[in-house]
C-alpha positions in Angstrom: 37.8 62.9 42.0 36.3 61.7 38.8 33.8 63.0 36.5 31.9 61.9 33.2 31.7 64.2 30.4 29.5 63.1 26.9 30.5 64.9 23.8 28.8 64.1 20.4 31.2 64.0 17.1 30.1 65.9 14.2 28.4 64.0 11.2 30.9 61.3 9.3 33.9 62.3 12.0 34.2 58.8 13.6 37.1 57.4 11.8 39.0 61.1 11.0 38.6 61.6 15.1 40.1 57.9 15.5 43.2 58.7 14.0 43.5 62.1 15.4 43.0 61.5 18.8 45.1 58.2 18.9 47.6 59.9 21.2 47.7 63.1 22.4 50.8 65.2 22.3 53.6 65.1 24.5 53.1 68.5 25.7 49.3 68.4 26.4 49.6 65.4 28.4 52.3 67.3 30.6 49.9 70.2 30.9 47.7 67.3 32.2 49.8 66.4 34.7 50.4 70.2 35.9 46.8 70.5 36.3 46.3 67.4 38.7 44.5 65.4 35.1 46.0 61.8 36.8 43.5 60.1 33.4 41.0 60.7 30.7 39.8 57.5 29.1 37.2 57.9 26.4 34.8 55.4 25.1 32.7 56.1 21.9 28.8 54.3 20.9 28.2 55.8 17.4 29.0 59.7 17.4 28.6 59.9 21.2 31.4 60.3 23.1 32.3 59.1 27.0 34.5 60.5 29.0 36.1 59.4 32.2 38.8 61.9 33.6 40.4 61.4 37.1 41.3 64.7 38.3 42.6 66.4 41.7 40.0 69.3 40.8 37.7 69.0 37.6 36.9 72.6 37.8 40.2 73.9 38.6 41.7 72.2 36.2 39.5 73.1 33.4 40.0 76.7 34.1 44.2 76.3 34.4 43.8 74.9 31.0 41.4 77.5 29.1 44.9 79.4 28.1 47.4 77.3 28.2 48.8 77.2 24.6 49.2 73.2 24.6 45.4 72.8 25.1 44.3 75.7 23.0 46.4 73.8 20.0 44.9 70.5 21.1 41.2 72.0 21.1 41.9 73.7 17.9 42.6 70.4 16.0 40.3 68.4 17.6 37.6 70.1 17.7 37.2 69.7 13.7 35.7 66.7 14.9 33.9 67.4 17.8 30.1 68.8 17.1 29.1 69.6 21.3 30.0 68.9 24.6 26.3 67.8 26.4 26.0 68.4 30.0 24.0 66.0 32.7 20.3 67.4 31.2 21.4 67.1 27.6 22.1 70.9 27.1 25.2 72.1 25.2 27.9 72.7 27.8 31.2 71.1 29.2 29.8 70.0 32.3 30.4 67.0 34.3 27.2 64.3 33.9 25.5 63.0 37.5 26.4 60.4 38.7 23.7 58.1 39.5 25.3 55.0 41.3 28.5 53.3 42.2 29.1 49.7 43.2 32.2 51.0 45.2 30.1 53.9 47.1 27.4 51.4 47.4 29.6 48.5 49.4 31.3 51.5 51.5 27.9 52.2 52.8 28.5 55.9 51.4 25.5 57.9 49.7 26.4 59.3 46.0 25.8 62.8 45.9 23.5 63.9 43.2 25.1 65.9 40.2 28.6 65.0 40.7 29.0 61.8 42.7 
């Protein structure tokens, strides 16, 4: 599956977040792995933040990593950085956003399901 998550950097953290998040560490991206995370590209416009993360199981995954100590580390440092994580309606919350339309569900003749594609 894939998801889209938007997060919003904190005030003047565009160029510190850069160099911080240039590569993860070794041992975060084999938690990744362990958790069925296959990618995670991020693209940034300004302070906001887009995420694409291909995933056996966003939600499962998520929750194998809330106490795993490579990912508490990561979040630790990183989030100096990171202001909020928006959700589809704009709230505060890590939520995947809805996926509105795909090209490739579109010339498959399949529907997009609303919310999470």
């Amino acid at each position: 599956m894939i998801v889209a998550l938007h997060s919003v950097l904190r005030p003047g953290a565009v160029d510190d977040y850069r160099v911080e998040h240039a590569a993860i560490p070794a041992d975060l991206d084999a938690a990744f792995a362990r958790v069925g995370i296959h990618g995670w590209t991020i693209w940034r416009s300004g302070e906001r933040l887009f995420h694409v993360v291909d995933c056996d199981d966003f939600d499962a995954a998520i929750a194998a990593l809330d106490d795993d100590p490579a990912n508490v580390a990561w979040q630790a440092s990183i989030g100096r950085w990171v202001e909020v994580f928006r959700d589809a309606d704009g709230q505060d919350g890590f939520a995947p956003l809805a996926q509105v339309w795909s090209l490739a569900a579109q010339r498959a003749g399949t529907a997009v399901t609303p919310g999470r594609g």
